[in-house]
C-alpha beads as a LAMMPS data file, in Angstrom:
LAMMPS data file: protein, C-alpha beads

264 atoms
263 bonds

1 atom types
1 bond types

-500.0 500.0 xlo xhi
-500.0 500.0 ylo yhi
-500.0 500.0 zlo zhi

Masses

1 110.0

Atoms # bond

1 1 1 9.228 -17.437 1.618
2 1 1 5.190 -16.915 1.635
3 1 1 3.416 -16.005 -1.309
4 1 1 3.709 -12.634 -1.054
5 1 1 7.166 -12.618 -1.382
6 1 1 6.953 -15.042 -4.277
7 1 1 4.662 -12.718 -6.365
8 1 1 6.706 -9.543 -5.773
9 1 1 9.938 -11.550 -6.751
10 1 1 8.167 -11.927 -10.081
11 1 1 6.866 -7.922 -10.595
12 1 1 10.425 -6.372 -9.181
13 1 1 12.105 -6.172 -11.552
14 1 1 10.708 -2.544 -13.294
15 1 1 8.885 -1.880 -10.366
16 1 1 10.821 1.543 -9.645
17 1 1 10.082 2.897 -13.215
18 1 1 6.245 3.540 -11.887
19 1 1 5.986 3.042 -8.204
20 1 1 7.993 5.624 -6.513
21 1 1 7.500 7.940 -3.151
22 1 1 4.543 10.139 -3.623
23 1 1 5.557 13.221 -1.632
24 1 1 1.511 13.851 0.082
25 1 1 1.645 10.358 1.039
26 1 1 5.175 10.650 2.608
27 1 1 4.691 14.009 4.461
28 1 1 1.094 12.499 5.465
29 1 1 3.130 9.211 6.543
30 1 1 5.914 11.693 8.515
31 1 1 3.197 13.580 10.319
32 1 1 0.891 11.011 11.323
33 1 1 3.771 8.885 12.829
34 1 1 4.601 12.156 15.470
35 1 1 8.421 11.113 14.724
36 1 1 11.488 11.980 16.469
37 1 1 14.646 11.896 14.531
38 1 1 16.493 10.329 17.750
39 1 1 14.393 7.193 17.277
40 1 1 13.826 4.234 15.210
41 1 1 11.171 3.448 12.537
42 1 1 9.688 0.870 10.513
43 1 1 8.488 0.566 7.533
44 1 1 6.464 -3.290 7.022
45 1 1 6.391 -4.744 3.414
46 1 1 8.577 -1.606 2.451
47 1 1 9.052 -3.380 -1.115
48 1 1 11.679 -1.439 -2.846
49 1 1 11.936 0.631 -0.287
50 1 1 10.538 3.825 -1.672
51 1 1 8.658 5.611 1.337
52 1 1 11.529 3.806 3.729
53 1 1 13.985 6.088 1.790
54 1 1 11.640 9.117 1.404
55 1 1 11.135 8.865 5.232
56 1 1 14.511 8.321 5.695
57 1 1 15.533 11.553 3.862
58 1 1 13.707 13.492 6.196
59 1 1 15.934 12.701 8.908
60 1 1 14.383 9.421 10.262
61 1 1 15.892 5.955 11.410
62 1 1 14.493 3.491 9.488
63 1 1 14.299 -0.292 8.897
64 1 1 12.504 -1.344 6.219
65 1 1 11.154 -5.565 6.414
66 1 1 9.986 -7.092 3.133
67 1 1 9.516 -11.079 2.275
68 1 1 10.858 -10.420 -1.704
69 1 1 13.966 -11.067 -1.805
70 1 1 13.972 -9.510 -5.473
71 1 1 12.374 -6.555 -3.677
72 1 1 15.449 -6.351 -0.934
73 1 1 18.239 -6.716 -3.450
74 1 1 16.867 -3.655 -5.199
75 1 1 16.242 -1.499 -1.861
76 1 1 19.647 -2.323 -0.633
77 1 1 21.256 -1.257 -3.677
78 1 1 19.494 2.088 -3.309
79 1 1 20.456 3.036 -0.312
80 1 1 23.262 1.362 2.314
81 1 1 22.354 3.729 5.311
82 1 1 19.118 2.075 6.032
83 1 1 18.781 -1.834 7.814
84 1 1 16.857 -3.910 5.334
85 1 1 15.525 -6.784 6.749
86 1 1 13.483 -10.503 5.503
87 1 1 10.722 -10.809 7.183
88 1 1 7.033 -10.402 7.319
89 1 1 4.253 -8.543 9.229
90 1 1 4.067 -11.896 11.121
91 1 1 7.479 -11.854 11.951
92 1 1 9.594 -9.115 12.392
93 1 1 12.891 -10.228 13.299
94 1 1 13.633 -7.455 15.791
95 1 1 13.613 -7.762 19.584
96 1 1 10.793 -5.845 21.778
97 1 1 9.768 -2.588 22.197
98 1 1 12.405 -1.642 19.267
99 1 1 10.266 0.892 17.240
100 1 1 8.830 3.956 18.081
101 1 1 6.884 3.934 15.256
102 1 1 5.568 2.010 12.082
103 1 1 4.158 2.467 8.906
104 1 1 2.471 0.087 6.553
105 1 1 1.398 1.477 3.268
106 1 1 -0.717 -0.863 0.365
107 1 1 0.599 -3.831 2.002
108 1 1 -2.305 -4.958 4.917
109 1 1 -4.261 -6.933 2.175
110 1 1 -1.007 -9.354 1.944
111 1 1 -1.302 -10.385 5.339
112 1 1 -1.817 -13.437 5.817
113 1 1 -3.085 -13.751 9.761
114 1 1 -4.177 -9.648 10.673
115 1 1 -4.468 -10.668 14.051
116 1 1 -0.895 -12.530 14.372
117 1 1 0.660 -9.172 12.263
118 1 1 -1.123 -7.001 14.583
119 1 1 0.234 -8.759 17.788
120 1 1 3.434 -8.608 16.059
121 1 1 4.105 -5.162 15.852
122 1 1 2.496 -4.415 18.775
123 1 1 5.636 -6.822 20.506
124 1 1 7.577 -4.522 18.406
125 1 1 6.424 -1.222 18.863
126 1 1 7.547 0.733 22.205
127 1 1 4.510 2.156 24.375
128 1 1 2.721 5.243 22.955
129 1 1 4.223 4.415 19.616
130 1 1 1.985 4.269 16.075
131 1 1 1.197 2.716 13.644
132 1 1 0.085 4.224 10.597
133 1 1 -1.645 1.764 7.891
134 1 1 -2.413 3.312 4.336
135 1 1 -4.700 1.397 2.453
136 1 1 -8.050 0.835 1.044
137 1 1 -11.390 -0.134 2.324
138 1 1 -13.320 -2.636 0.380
139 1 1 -16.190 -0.188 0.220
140 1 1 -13.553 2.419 -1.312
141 1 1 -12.517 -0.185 -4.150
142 1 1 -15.801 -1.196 -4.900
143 1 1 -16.201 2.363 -5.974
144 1 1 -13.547 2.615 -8.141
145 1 1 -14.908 2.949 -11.681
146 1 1 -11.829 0.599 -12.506
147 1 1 -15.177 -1.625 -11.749
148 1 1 -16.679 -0.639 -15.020
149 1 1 -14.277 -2.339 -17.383
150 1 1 -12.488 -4.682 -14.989
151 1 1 -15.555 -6.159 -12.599
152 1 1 -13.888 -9.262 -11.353
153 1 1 -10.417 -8.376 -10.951
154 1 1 -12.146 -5.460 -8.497
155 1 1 -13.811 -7.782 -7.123
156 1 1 -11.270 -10.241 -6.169
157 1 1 -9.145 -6.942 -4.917
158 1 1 -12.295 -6.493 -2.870
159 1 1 -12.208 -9.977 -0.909
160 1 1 -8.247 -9.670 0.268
161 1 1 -9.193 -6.233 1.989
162 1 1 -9.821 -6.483 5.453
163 1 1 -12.829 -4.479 6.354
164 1 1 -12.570 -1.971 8.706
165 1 1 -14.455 -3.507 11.967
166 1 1 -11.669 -6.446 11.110
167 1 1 -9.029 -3.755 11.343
168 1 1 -10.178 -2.366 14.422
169 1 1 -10.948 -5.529 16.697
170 1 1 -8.028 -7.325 15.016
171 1 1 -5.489 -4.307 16.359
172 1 1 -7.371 -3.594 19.513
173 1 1 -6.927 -7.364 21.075
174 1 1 -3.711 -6.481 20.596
175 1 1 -3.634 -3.216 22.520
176 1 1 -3.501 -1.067 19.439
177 1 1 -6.278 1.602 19.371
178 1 1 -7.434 3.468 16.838
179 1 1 -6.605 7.434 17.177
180 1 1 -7.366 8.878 14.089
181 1 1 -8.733 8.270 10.464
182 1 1 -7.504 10.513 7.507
183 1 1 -9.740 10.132 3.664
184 1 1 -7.412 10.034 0.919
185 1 1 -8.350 10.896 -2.380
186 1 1 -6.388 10.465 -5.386
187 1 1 -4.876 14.121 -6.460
188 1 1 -3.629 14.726 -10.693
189 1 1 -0.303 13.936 -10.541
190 1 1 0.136 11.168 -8.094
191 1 1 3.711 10.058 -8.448
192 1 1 3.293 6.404 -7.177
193 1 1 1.388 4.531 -9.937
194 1 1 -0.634 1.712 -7.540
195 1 1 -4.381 0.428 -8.783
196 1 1 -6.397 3.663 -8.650
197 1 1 -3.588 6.100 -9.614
198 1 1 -5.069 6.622 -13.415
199 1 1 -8.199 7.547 -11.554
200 1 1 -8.091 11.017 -12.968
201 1 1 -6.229 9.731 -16.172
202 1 1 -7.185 6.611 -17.219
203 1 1 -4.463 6.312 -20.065
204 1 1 -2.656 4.988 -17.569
205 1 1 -3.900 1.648 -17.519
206 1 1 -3.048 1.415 -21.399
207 1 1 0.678 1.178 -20.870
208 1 1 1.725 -2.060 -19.746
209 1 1 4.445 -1.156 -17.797
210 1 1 2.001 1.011 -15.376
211 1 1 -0.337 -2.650 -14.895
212 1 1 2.976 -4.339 -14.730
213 1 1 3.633 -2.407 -11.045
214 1 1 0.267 -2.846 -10.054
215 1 1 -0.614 -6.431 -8.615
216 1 1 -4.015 -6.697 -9.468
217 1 1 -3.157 -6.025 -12.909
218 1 1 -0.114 -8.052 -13.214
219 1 1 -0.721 -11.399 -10.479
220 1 1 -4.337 -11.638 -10.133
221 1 1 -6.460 -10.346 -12.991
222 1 1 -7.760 -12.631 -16.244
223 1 1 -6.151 -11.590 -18.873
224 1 1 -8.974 -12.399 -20.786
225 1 1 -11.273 -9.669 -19.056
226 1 1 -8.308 -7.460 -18.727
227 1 1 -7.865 -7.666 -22.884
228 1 1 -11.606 -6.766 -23.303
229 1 1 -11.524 -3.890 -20.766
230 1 1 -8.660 -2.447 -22.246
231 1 1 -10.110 -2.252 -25.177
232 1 1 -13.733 -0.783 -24.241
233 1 1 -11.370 2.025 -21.852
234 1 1 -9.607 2.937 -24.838
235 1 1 -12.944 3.134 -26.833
236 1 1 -14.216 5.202 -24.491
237 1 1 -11.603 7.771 -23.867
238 1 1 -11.350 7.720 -27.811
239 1 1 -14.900 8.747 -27.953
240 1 1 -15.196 11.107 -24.842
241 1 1 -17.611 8.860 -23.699
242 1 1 -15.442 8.164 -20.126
243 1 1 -16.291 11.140 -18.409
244 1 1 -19.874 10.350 -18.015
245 1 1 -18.716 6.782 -17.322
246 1 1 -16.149 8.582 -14.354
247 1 1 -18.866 10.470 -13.064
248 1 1 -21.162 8.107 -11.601
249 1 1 -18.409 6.486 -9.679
250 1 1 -17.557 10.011 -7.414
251 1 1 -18.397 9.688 -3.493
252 1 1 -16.998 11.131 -0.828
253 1 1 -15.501 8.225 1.280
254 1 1 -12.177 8.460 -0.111
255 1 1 -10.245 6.509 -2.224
256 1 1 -7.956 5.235 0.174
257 1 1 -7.417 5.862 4.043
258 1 1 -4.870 6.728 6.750
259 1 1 -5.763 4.528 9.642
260 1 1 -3.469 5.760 12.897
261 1 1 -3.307 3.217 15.578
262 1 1 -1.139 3.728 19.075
263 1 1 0.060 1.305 21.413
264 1 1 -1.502 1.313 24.552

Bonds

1 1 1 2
2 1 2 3
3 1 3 4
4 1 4 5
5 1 5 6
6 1 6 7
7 1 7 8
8 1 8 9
9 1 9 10
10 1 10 11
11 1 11 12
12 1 12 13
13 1 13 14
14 1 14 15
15 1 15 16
16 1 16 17
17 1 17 18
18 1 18 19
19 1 19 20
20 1 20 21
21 1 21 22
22 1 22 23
23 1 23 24
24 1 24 25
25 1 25 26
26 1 26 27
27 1 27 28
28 1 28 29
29 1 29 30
30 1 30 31
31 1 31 32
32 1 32 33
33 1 33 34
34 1 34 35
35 1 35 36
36 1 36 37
37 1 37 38
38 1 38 39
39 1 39 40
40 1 40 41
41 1 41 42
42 1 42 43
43 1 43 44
44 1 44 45
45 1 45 46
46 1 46 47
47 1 47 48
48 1 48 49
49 1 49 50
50 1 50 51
51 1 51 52
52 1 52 53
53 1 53 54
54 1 54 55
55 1 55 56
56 1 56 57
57 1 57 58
58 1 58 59
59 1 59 60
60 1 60 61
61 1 61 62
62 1 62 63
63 1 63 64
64 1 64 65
65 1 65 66
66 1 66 67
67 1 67 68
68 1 68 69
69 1 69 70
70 1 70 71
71 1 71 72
72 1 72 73
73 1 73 74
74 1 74 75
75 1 75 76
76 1 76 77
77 1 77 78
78 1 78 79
79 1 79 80
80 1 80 81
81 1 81 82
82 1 82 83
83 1 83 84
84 1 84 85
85 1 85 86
86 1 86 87
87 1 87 88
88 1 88 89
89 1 89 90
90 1 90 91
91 1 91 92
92 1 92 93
93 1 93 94
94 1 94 95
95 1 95 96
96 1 96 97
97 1 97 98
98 1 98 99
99 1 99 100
100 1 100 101
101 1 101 102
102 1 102 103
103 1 103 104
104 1 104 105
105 1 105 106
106 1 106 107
107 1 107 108
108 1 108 109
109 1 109 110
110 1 110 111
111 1 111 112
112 1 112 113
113 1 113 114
114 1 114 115
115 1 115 116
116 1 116 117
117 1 117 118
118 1 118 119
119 1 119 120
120 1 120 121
121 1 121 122
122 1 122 123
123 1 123 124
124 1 124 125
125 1 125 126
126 1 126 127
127 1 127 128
128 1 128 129
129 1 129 130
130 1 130 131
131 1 131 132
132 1 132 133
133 1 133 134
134 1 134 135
135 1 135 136
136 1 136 137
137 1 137 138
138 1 138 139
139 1 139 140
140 1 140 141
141 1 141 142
142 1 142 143
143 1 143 144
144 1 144 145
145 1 145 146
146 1 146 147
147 1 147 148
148 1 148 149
149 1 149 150
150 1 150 151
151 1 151 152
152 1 152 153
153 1 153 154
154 1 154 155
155 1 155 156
156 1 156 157
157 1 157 158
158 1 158 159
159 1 159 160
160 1 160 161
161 1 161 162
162 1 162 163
163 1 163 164
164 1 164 165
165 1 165 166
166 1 166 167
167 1 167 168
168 1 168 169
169 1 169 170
170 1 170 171
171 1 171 172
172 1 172 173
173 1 173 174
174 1 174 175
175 1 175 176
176 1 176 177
177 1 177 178
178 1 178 179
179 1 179 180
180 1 180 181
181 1 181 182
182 1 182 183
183 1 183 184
184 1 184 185
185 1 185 186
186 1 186 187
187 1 187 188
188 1 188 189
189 1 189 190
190 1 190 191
191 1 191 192
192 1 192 193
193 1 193 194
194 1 194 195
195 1 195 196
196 1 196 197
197 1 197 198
198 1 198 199
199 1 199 200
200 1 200 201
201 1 201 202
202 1 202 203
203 1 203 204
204 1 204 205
205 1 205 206
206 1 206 207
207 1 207 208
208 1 208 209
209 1 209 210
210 1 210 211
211 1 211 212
212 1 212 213
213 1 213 214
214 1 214 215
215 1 215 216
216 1 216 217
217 1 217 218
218 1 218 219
219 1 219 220
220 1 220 221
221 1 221 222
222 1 222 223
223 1 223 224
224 1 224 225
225 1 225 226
226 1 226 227
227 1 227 228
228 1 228 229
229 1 229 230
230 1 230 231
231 1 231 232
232 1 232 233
233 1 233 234
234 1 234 235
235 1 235 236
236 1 236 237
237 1 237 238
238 1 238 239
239 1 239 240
240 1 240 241
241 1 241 242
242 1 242 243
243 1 243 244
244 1 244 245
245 1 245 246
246 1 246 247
247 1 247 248
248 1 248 249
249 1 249 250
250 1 250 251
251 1 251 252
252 1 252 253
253 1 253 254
254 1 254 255
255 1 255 256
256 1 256 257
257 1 257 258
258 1 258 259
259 1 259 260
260 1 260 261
261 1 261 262
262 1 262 263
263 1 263 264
């Protein structure tokens, strides 16, 4: 098992209480992958399988790969009608051409060799199939006021994201191309709680069970800093002092972003 699946053995367990379908992202997800329901999907480091399922439940075949096992035991027990499957975006243990279509949602910054996952799915995705990646841009975190209290656990978020020139050249070796970009930015009541979800309502951060389905939060931050910045957030929300504090982090490059890719 790789790292990855290591680390999300080790936040599964409770991961559903927070991290659950969003029903924009999904619908976003269902549109942008121009499905048919007479055709197979999949969904890459699909965790606990929550936008396999929500994908699924609008009429689509799906199989959902993931390296957690923790992660699997939990998806499979959710739902029986959908293939779940170990494996990784570097190997997908599927046979050629299987897929007309694939989505990969918060999970490109776990890659471990972009262009090796890229050439991957492109072996497994049939011709004139996409991809759609959600995730962040590096720029996009670093403008996260999440900065503010928590500056080197951003920062380190910031180095595992693969910039978007990497993205591009990485997937178009590969014969994946690029068709379409879509700006996401986080809406009030976002129902899957990942890093920037408490962007509008930073109380969020204060409960541990929401940092506890984040990985930044729960695998890679100090705890030290993490300890201090909780404290100055809830300071500052205490004393109406975050707003101001919220405002100089808005922008309009979006806070995360569809990426649509088809194969030649």
């Amino acid at each position: 098992m790789d790292n990855t699946g290591i680390l999300y053995d080790r936040i599964g367990t409770g991961y559903n209480t927070t991290r659950r379908a969003d029903p924009y992202i999904a619908e976003r997800l269902f549109k942008l992958l121009e499905s048919h329901k007479d055709q197979l999907f999949l969904d890459i480091g699909c965790g606990t399988g929550n936008y396999t399922i929500a994908l699924a439940n609008k009429g689509l075949n799906f199989i959902g790969v993931e390296p957690s096992v923790e992660m699997l035991d939990i998806a499979r027990s959710r739902s029986s009608n959908i293939t779940w499957l170990t494996g990784t975006a570097e190997q997908i243990p599927v046979e050629d051409n299987t897929f007309a279509g694939v989505i990969a949602t918060l999970t490109i910054h776990h890659w471990t060799a972009i262009n090796k996952a890229f050439a991957e799915i492109h072996r497994v995705l049939k011709k004139d199939g996409n991809l759609v990646l959600f995730t962040a841009l590096p720029e996009q975190m670093e403008a996260y006021w999440l900065s503010y209290y928590f500056p080197k656990m951003i920062a380190d978020g910031v180095k595992q994201l693969p910039p978007y020139y990497t993205i591009e050249n990485a997937a178009s070796a590969t014969g994946l191309k690029i068709t379409k970009t879509e700006k996401y930015f986080i809406q009030p009541g976002l129902q899957d709680q990942f890093l920037y979800s408490g962007k509008h309502n930073p109380t969020l951060y204060l409960d541990e069970n929401i940092r506890k389905g984040i990985s930044s939060f729960s695998a890679f931050a100090n705890l030290e800093e993490v300890e201090k910045g909780l404290v100055k957030l809830a300071d500052d929300i205490r004393t109406n002092t975050f707003p101001a504090i919220k405002e100089q982090y808005n922008n309009k490059m979006g806070d995360y972003l569809f990426i649509t890719l088809k194969k030649d």
